[in-house]
ROBA-425758 format. One line per 10 residues: number of its first residue (from 1); their letters; for each residue x, y, z negated of C-alpha. Coordinates in Angstrom, 3 decimals. Example, Ala and Ser with C-alpha at 12.3 -4.5 7.8 and 13.67 -1.06 7.14 Angstrom:
BEGIN
1> as> 12.300/-4.500/-7.800 ~ 13.670/-1.060/-7.140
end
This chain:
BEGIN
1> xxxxxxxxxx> -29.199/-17.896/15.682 ~ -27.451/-19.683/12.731 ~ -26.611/-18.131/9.595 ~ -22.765/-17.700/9.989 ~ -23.460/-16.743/13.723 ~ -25.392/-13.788/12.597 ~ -22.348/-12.697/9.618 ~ -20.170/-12.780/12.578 ~ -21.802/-10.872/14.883 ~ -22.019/-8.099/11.791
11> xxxxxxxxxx> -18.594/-8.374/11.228 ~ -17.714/-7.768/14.843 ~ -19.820/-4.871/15.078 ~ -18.401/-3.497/11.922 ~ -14.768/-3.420/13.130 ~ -15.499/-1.974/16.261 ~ -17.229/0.837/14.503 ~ -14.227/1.168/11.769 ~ -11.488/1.371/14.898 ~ -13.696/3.290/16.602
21> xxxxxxxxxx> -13.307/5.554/13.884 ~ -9.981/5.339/13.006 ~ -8.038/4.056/16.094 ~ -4.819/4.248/14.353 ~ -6.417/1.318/11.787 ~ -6.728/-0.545/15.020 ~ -3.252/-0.065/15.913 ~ -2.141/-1.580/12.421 ~ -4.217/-4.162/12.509 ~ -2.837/-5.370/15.876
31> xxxxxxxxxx> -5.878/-4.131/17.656 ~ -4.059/-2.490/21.412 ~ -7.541/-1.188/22.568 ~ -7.123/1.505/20.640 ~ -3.625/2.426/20.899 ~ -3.598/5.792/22.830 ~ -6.390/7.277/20.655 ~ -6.533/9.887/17.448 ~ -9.670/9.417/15.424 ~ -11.874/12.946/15.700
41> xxxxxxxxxx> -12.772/13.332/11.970 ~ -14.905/16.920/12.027 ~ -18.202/17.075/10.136 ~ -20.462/16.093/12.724 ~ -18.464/13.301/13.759 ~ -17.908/12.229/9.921 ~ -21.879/12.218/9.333 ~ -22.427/9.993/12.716 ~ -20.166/7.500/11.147 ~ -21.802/7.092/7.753
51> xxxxxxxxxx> -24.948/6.499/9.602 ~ -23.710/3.851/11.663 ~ -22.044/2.536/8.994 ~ -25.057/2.951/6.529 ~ -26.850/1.200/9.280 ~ -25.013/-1.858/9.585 ~ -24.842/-2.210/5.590 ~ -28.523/-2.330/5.842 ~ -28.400/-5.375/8.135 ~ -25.356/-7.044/6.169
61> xxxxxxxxxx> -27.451/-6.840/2.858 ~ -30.564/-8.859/4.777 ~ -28.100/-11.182/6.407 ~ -28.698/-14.998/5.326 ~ -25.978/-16.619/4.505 ~ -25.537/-20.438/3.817 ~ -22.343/-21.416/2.240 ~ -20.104/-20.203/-0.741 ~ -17.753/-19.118/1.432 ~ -20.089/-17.318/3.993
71> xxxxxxxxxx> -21.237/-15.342/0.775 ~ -17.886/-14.759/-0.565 ~ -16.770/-12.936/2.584 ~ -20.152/-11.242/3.061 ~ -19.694/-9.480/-0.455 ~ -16.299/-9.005/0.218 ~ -17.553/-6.934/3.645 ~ -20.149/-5.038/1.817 ~ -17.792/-3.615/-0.866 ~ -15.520/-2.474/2.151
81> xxxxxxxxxx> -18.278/-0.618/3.833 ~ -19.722/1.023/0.657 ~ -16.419/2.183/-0.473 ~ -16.067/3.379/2.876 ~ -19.218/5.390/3.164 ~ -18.696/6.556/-0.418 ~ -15.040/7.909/0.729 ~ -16.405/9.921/3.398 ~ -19.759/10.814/1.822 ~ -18.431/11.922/-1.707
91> xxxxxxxxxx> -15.119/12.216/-1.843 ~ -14.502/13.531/2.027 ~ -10.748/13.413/2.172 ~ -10.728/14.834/5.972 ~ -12.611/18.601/4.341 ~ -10.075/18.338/0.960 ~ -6.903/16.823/2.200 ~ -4.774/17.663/4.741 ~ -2.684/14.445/3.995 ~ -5.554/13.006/5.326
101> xxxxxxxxxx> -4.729/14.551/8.920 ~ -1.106/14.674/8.466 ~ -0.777/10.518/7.719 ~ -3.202/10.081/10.460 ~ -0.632/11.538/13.556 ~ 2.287/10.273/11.628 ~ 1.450/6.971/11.574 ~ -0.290/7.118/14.774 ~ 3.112/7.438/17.030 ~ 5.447/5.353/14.025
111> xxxxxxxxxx> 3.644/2.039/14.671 ~ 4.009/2.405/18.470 ~ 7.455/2.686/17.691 ~ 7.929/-0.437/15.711 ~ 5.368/-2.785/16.819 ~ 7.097/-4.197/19.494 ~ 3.907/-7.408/20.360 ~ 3.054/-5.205/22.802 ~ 5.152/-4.448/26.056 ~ 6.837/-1.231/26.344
121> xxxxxxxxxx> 5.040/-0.192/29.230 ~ 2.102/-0.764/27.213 ~ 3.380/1.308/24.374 ~ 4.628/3.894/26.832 ~ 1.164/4.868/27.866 ~ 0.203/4.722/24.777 ~ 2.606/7.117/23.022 ~ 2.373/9.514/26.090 ~ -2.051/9.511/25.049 ~ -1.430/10.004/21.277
131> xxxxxxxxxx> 0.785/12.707/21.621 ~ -1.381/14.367/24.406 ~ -4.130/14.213/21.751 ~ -2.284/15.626/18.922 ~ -2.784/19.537/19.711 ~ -6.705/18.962/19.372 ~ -6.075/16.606/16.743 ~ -4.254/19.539/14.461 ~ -6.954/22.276/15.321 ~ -9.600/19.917/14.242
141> xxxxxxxxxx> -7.906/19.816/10.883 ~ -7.801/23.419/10.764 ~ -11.190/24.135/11.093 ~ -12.242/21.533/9.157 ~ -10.432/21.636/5.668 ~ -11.156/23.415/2.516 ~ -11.073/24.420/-0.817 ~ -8.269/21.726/-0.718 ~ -6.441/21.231/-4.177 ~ -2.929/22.966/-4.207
151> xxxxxxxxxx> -1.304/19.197/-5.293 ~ -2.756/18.113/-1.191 ~ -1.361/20.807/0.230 ~ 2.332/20.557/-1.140 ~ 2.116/16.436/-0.282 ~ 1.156/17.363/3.057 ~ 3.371/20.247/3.886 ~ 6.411/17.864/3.136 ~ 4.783/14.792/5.343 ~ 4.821/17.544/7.923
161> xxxxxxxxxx> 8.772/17.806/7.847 ~ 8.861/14.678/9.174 ~ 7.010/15.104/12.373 ~ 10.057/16.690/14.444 ~ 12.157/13.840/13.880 ~ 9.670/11.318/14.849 ~ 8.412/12.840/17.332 ~ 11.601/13.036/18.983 ~ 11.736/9.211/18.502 ~ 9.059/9.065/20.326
171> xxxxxxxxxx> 10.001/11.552/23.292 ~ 13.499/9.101/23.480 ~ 12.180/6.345/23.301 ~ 8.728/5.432/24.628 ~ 8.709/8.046/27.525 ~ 6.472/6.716/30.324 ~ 8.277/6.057/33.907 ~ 7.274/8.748/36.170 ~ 5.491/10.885/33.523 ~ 6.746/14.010/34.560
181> xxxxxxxxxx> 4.324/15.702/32.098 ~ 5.828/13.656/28.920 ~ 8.502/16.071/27.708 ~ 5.928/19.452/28.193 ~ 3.139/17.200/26.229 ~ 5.776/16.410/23.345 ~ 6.869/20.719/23.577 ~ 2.776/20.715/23.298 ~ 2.691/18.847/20.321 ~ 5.452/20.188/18.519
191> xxxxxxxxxx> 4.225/23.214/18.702 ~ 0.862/22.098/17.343 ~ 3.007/20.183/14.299 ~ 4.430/24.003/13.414 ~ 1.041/25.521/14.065 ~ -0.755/23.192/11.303 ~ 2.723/23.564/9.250 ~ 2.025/27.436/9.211 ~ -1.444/26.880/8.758 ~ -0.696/24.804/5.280
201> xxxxxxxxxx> 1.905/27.960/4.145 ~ -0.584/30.475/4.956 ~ -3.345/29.505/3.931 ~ -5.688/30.798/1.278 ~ -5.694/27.659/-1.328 ~ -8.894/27.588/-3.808 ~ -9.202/23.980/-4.732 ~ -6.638/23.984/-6.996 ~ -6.849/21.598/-10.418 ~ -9.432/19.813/-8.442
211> xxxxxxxxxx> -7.808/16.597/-7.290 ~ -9.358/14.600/-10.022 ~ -12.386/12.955/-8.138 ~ -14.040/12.023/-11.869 ~ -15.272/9.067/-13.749 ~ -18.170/8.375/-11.952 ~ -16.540/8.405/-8.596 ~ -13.692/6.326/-10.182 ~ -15.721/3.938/-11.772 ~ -17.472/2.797/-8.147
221> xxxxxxxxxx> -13.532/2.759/-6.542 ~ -13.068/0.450/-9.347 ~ -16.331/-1.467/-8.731 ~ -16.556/-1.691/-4.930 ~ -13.041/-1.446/-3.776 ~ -11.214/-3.803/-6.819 ~ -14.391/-5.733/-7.476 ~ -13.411/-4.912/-10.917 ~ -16.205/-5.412/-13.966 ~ -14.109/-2.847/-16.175
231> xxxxxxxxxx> -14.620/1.237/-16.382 ~ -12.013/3.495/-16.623 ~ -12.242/3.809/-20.617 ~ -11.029/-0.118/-20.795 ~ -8.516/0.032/-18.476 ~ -7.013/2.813/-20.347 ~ -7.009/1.054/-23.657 ~ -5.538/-1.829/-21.609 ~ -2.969/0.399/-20.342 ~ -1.905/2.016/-23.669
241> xxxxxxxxxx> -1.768/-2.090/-25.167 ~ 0.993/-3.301/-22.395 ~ 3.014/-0.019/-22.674 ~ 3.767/-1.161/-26.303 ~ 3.811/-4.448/-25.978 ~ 6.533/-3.976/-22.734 ~ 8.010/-1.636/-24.781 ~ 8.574/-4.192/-27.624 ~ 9.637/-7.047/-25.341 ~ 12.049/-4.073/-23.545
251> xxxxxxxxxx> 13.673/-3.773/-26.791 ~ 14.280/-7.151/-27.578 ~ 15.813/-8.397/-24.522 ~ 18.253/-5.250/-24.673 ~ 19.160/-6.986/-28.388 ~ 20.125/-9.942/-26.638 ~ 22.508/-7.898/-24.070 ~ 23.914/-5.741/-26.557 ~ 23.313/-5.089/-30.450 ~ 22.664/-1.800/-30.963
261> xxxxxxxxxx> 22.133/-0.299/-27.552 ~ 18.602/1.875/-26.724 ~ 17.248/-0.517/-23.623 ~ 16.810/2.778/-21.603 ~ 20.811/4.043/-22.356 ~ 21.617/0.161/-21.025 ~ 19.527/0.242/-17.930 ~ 20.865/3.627/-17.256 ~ 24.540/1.863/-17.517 ~ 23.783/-1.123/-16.171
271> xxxxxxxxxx> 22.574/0.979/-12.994 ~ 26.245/1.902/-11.893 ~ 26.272/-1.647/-10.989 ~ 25.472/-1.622/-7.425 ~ 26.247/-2.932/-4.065 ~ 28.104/-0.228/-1.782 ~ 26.399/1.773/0.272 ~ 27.780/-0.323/3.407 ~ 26.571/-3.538/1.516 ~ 23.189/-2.240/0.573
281> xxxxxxxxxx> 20.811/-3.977/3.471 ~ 23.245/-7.189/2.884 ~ 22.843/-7.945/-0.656 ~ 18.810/-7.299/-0.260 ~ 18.656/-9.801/2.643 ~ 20.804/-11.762/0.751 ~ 18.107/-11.841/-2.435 ~ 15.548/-12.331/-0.122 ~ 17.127/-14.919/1.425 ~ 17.319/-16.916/-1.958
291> xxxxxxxxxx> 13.816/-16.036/-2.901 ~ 13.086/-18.417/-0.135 ~ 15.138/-21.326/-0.456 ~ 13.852/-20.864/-4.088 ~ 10.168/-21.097/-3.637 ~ 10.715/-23.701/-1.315 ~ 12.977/-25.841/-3.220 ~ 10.567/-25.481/-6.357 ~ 7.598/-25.970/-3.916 ~ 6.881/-22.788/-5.848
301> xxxxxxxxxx> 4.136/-22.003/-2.541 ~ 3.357/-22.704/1.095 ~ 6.013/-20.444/3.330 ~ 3.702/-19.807/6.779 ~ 6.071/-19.213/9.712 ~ 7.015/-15.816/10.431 ~ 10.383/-13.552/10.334 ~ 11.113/-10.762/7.609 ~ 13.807/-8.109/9.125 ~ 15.730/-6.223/6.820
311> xxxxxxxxxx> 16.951/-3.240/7.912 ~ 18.150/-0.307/7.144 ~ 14.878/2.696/6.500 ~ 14.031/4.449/9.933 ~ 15.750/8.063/9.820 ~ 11.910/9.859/10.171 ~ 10.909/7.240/7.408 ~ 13.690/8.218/5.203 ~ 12.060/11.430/2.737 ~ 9.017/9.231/2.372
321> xxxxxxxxxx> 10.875/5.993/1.232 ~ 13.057/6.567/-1.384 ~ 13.969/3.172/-2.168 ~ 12.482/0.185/-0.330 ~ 9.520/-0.730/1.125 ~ 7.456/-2.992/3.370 ~ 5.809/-2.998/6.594 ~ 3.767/-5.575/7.539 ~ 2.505/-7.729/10.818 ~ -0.892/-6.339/11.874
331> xxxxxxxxxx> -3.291/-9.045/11.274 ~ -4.380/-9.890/14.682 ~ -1.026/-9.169/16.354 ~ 0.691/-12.032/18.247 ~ 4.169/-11.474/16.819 ~ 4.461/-12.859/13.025 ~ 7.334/-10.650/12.022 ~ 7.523/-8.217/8.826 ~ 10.099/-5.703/7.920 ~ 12.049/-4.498/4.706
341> xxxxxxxxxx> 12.856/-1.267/4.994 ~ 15.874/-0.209/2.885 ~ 16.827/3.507/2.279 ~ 21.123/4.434/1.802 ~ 21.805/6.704/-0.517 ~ 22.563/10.098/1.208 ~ 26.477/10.039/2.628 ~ 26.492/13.465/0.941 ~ 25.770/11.900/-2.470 ~ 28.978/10.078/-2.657
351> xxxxxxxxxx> 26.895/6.770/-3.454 ~ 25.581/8.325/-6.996 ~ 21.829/7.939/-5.745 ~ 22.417/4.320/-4.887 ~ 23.574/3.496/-8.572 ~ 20.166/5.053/-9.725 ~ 18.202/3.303/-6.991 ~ 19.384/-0.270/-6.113 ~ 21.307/-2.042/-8.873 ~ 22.281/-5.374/-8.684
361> xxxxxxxxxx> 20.798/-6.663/-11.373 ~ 16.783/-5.135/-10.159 ~ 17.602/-6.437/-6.565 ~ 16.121/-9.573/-7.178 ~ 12.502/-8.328/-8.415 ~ 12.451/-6.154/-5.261 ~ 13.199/-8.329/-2.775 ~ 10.966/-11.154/-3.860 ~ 7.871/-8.274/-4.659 ~ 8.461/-7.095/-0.902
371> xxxxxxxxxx> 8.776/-10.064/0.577 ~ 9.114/-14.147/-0.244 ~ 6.821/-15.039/-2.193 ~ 5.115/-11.291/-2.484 ~ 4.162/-8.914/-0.418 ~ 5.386/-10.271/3.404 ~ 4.343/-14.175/2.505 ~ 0.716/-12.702/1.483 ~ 0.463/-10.920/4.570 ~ 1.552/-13.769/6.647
381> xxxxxxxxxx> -0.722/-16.013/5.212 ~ -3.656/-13.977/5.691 ~ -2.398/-13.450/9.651 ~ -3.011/-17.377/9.862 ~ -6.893/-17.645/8.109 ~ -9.578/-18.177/10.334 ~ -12.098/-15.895/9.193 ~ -11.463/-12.901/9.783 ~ -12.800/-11.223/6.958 ~ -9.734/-12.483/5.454
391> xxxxxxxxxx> -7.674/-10.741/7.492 ~ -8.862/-7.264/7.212 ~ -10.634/-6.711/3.769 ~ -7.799/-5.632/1.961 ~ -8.087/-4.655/-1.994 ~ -5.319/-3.223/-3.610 ~ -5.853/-4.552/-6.567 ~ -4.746/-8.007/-5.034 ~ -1.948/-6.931/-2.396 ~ -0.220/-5.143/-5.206
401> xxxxxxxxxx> -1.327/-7.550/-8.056 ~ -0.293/-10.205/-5.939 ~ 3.371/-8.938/-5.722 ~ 3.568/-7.784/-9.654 ~ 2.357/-11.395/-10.513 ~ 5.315/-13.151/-8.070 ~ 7.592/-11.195/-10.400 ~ 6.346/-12.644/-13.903 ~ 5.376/-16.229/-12.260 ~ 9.072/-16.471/-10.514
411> xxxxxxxxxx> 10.282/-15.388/-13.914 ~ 8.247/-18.532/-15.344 ~ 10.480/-20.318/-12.819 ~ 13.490/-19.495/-13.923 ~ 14.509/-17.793/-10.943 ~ 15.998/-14.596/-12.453 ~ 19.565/-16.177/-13.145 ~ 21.089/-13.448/-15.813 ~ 19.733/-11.716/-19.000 ~ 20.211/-8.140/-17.089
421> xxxxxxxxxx> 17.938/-9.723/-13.849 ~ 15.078/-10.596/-16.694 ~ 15.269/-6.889/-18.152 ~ 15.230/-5.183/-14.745 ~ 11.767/-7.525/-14.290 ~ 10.214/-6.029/-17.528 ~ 11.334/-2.502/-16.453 ~ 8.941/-2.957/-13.387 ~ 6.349/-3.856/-15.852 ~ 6.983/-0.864/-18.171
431> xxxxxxxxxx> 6.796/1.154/-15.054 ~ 3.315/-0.546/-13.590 ~ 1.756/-0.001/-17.469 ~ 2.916/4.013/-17.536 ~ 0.597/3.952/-13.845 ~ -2.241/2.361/-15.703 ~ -2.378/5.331/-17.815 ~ -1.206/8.268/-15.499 ~ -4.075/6.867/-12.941 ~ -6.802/6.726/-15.371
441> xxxxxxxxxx> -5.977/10.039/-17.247 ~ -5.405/12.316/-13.948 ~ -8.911/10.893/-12.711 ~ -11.154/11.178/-15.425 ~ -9.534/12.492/-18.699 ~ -8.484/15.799/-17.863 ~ -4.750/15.182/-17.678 ~ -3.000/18.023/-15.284 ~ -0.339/17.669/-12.623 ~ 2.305/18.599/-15.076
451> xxxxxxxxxx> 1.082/16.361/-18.360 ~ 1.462/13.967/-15.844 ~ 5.027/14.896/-14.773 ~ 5.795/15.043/-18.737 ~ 4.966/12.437/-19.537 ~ 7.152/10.542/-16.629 ~ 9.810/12.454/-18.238 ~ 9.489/11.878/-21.945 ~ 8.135/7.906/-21.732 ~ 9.467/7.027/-17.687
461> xxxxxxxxxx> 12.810/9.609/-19.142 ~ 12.573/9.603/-14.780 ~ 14.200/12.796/-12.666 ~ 11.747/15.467/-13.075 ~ 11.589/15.923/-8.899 ~ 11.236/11.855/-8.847 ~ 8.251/12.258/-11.626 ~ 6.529/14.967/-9.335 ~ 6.905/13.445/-6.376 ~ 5.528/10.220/-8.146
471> xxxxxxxxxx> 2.471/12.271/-9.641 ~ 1.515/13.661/-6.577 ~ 0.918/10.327/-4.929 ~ -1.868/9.775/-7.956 ~ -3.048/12.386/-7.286 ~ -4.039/11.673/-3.945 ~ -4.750/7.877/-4.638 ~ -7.213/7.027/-7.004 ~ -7.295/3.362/-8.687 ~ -4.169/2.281/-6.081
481> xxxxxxxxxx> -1.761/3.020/-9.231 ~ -3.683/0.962/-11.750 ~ -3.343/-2.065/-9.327 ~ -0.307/-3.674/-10.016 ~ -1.059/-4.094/-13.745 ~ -4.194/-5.202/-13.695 ~ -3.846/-7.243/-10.706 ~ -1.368/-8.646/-12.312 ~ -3.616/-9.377/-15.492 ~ -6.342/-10.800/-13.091
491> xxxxxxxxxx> -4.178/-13.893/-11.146 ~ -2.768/-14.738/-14.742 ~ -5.986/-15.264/-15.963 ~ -7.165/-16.783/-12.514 ~ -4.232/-19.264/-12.684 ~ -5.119/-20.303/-16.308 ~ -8.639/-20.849/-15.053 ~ -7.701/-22.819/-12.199 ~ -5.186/-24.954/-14.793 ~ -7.933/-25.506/-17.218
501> xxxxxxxxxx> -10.663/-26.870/-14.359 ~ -8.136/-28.942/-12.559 ~ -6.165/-30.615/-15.619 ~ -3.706/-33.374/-14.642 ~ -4.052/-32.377/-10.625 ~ -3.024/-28.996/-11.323 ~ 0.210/-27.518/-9.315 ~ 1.315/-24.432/-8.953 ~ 1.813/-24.977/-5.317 ~ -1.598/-26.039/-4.920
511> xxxxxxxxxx> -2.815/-22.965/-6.747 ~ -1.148/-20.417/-4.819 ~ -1.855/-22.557/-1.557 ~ -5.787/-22.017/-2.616 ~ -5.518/-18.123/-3.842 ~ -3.757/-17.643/0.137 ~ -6.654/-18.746/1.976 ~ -8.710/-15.836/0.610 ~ -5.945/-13.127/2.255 ~ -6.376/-10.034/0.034
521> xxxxxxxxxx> -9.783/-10.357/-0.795 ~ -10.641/-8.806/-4.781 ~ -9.312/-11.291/-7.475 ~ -12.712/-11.914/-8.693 ~ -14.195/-12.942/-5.138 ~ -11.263/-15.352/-5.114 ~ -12.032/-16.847/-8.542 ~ -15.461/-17.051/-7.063 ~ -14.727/-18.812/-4.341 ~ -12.500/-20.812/-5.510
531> xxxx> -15.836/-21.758/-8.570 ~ -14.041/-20.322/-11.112 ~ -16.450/-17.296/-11.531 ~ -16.768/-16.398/-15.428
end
């Protein structure tokens, strides 16, 4: 048995194990074996899978490889599984959060509704087994949570809202032919959804204050799952640096606008600038539209084929997406198609929100961060690598560095057309810095739910509902928040290494083309493969 014959065979057993455990990860990733299962995530199960997994981390650490690349992807693999084993072993988000269960069903029956690859018979079947299996599902949850931290608990009892409404989208729309048991099952489950809703109301709270999951614990996130050399200390030096230097550049550019003007007081005016609710999904198709022809008229990257839908945000998806987001292909699915979701303002808000939300002038940084050349072309391109470590090793700090960096480098470009486009850009910035901090400080320097919230308030000068809302996603996401910025640091430095080794040959086309071929592996296993390591 060769070398890379053996790192495959470990990497096949390894996803079978992680879909095994989480079929709903399957489903995302394209996987259909797994589409009419719920993971079972009680104790005894949980400690099963960190043996297995422990298990075949034993065998990847003794596995010879023989190229760069082979080793590249075999690191890659072995940060997944320890951060993976350390999730459930230490920080055990199925005993302390009940988002944990809640995201788990949720996204279980929405990606049968929107991942259309597979035929509706197909997902049919499926839907009718998930939704059979939610009623054990919830009681699992039950008896297996505690001590959970108060911050959990509120997150999850609004997630739970939204399981009526999707359910229902379920029950109307993927109802097997002949099931005469589908509409009792979805009465079964909806009944189980306002069981584990009660169950979150009534229950006797104790972990409260204790979201935090500490500096050690933070430290190995930041190590195995970023492949990041820093501690939290650094970062948050780092983090207090680019708040003042955005801050400076902030006030500068509003100069430029307008003499005399606070920059926050003219991005708070230059806000009531906005398509009309009716025009909203337009004018962002529109900007990603030009994002496109841009990068490709620049030969700013390589555009893989695939399709990016815009459309308007699912109803059930609605309290959960504020704004915009997106949803990508799963990696091994057949269909290469991505979609922008884009949230109206409520018809009962008269089109105030949208002014706040979508102005014309911070469409542009959205729709390229979301999708050409950000978010939906780095997904594509890792759909199309061969190895398929590539594919499903996903760090945050490059999916979300990734997009932050297509912001400043389109910038570079001179795509952002007007003075107000360039400020809205460096408002994204400010915004990524203040996460830096808020990340680090909730996690390992004693800063509470509402320091965090104030400080939104004061430095952000955000909503206070929009600052807790934001705070309790931090909360229950340790280093994600931190990833923009210093992803962002990492492929600027990355790019002036690659400059510097290729001299005359260098093109930013052939950079990015490089960086692509590594999917969403850590930044610093791409400099290393790419033999750029420091």
């Amino acid at each position: 048995m060769t070398s890379t014959t053996a790192l495959t065979q470990l990497v096949d057993s390894y996803l079978d194990l992680k879909w095994t455990v989480d079929p709903v990860e399957a489903t995302a990733a394209g996987v259909t074996s797994h589409d009419g299962r719920l993971g079972s995530f009680g104790e005894d199960d949980v400690q099963q899978y960190i043996a297995a997994f422990k298990s075949i981390g034993s065998y990847l650490e003794e596995c010879p490889v023989d190229t760069l690349q082979d080793e590249v992807d075999r690191t890659a693999l072995l940060g997944d599984l320890r951060h993976t084993v350390h999730l459930l072993e230490r920080e055990q988000p199925h005993v302390r959060n009940p988002i944990f269960w809640v995201s788990h069903v949720l996204e279980g029956l929405y990606l049968l509704l929107v991942f259309t690859d597979r035929s509706k018979d197909v997902r049919c079947q499926a839907a009718a087994d998930r939704v059979r299996a939610i009623p054990a599902c919830f009681t699992q949850a039950r008896d297996t949570l505690r001590n959970c931290p108060q911050v959990f608990v509120e997150t999850a009892r609004q997630m739970i809202r939204l399981g009526a409404p999707l359910l229902e989208q379920v029950r109307r729309t993927l109802a097997p032919d002949g099931d005469e048991r589908f509409d009792d099952d979805c009465a079964d489950a909806q009944q189980a959804i306002d069981a584990f809703a009660s169950f979150l109301d009534e229950a006797s709270w104790s972990g409260d204050g204790e979201f935090a999951i500490g500096e050690e614990a933070f430290n190995f996130r930041l190590h195995y799952q970023l492949a990041l050399r820093n501690t939290a200390p650094e970062l948050w030096r780092y983090g207090v640096a680019l708040i003042e230097r955005v801050e400076h550049e902030l006030a500068g550019l509003a100069r430029e606008i307008e003499v005399g003007v606070d920059w926050f007081d003219l991005v708070a005016r230059l806000r009531t600038d906005h398509p009309p609710p009716g025009d909203l999904v337009g004018a962002y198709a529109a900007e990603t539209q030009r994002a496109l022809a841009f990068i490709s008229e620049q030969e700013i990257a390589p555009i893989p084929g695939g399709t990016l839908d815009v459309i308007e945000t699912p109803t059930f998806l609605q309290p959960l997406i504020p704004f915009a987001a997106y949803q990508p292909p799963g990696m091994f699915a057949a269909e290469k198609r991505g979609w922008l979701y884009v949230t109206p303002p409520p018809a009962t808000s008269g089109g105030g929100k949208a002014s706040r939300d979508h102005a014309m002038a911070e469409l542009p940084a959205t729709a390229l961060h979301e999708g050409y050349p950000g978010h939906h072309l780095q997904f594509l391109a890792a759909q199309a690598q061969p190895r398929t470590i590539r594919k499903v090793v996903r760090s945050p700090i490059t999916l979300e560095g990734w997009a932050l960096y297509c912001e400043e480098m389109m910038g570079e470009q001179g795509f952002f057309g007007t003075r107000e486009e360039r400020l809205f850009q460096r408002v994204a910035l400010f915004w990524r810095a203040c996460r830096v901090i808020l990340d680090v400080g909730l996690h390992t320097r004693g800063m509470c739910f509402d320091d965090a919230v104030g400080f939104l308030v004061d430095r952000a000068r955000l909503d206070r509902s929009l600052a807790e809302a934001e705070v309790r996603r931090y909360c229950a996401a340790p280093v994600y928040q931190l990833s923009y910025a210093i992803g962002r640091r990492e492929f600027l430095a990355l790019r002036s290494a690659y400059r510097a080794a290729r001299g005359s040959e260098y093109s930013l086309k052939d950079f990015h083309r490089a960086v692509l071929e590594f999917g969403a592996l850590p930044v610093s296993l791409i400099r290393w493969g790419l033999e750029l390591d420091e």
